[in-house]
PASEFI-343495 format. One record per residue (C-alpha): residue number from 0; y, x, z; residue in three letters. Coordinates in steps of 0.25 Angstrom, whole numbers, plus 5000, padded with zeros to 4 digits. Last residue first. Example, Ala and Ser with C-alpha at 12.3 -4.5 7.8 and 13.67 -1.06 7.14 Angstrom:
BEGIN
(1,(4996,5055,5029),'SER'),
(0,(4982,5049,5031),'ALA'),
% end
This chain:
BEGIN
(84,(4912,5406,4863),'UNK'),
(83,(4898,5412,4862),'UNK'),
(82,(4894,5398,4862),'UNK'),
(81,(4903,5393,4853),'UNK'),
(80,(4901,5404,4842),'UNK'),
(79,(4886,5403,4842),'UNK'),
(78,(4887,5387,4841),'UNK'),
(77,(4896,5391,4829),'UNK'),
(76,(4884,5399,4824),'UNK'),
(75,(4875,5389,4826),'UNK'),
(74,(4884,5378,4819),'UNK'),
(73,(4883,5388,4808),'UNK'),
(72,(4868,5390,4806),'UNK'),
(71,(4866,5376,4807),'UNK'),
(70,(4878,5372,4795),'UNK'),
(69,(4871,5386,4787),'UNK'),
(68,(4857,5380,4789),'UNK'),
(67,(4860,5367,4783),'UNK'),
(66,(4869,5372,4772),'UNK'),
(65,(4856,5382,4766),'UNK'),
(64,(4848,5368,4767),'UNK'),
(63,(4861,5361,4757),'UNK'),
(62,(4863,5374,4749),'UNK'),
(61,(4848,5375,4746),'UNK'),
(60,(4849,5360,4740),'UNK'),
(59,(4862,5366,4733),'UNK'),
(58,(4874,5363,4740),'UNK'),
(57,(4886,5356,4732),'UNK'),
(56,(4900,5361,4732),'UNK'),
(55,(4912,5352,4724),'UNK'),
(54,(4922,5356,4715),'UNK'),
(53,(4914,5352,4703),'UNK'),
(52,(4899,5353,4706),'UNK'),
(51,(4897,5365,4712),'UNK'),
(50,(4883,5370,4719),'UNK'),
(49,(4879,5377,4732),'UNK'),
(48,(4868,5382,4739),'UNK'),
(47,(4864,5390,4726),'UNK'),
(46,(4851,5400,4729),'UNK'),
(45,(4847,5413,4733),'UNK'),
(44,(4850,5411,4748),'UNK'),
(43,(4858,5423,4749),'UNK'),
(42,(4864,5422,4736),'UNK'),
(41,(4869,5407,4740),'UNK'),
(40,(4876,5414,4754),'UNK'),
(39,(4882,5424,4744),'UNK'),
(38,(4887,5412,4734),'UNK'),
(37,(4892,5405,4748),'UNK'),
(36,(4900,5418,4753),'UNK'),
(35,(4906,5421,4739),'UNK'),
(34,(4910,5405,4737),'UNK'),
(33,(4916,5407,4750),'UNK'),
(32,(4925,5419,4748),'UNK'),
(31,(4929,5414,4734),'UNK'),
(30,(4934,5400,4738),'UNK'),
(29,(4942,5407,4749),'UNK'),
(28,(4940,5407,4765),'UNK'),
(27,(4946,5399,4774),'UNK'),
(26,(4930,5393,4779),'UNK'),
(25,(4939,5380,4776),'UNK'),
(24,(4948,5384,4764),'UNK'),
(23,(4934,5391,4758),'UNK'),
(22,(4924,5379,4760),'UNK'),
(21,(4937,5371,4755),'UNK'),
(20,(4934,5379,4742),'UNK'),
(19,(4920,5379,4742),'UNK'),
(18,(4918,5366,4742),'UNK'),
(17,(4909,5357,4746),'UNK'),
(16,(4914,5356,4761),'UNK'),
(15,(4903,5359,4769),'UNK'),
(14,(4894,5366,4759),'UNK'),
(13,(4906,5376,4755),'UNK'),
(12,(4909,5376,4771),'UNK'),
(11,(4893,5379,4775),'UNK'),
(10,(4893,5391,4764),'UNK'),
(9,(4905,5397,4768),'UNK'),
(8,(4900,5397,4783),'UNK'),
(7,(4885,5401,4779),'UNK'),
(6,(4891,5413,4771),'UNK'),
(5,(4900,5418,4783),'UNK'),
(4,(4890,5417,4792),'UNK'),
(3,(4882,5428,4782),'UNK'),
(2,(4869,5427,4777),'UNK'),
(1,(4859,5438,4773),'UNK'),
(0,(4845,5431,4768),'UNK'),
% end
C-alpha cells in the first residue's frame, strides 16, 4: 500500500469534521482536492471509508479502524516535527 501524508491528513479532516467541505476550508484546500486525495486513499485500501447521507460524512466500519491509525500515525508525525524543532 502506497500512502502519502497528504492522504492521511485529508482523510483525518473529512472524518473529523463530516464534511468534506470544511475538511477543505480547514486543510485550505478545495472540495475537489480533497475529495481526490480521500477517493485515492479508499483505492489504496480497496474499500469505501467514507459514506454520504445528505450533507453529512459518515465512516465505513473500515473507515473508522483506517481513522484510528491515521489520528496515531499523525500525532507521531507532529511529535517528529516538535522534537526536531
Amino acid at each position: 500500500m502506497h500512502l502519502t501524508l497528504r492522504q492521511l491528513q485529508c482523510f483525518s479532516a473529512v472524518a473529523k469534521n463530516r464534511s468534506f467541505t470544511r475538511a477543505a476550508e480547514e486543510l485550505h484546500l478545495t472540495q475537489p482536492a480533497v475529495s481526490m486525495q480521500v477517493r485515492q486513499l479508499e483505492q489504496q485500501a480497496g474499500l469505501p471509508l467514507t459514506e454520504q447521507f445528505g450533507k453529512k460524512v459518515h465512516l465505513t466500519e473500515a473507515g473508522e479502524e483506517v481513522y484510528r491509525y491515521v489520528r496515531s500515525i499523525l500525532q507521531q508525525v507532529d511529535e517528529m516535527d516538535d522534537v526536531l524543532n
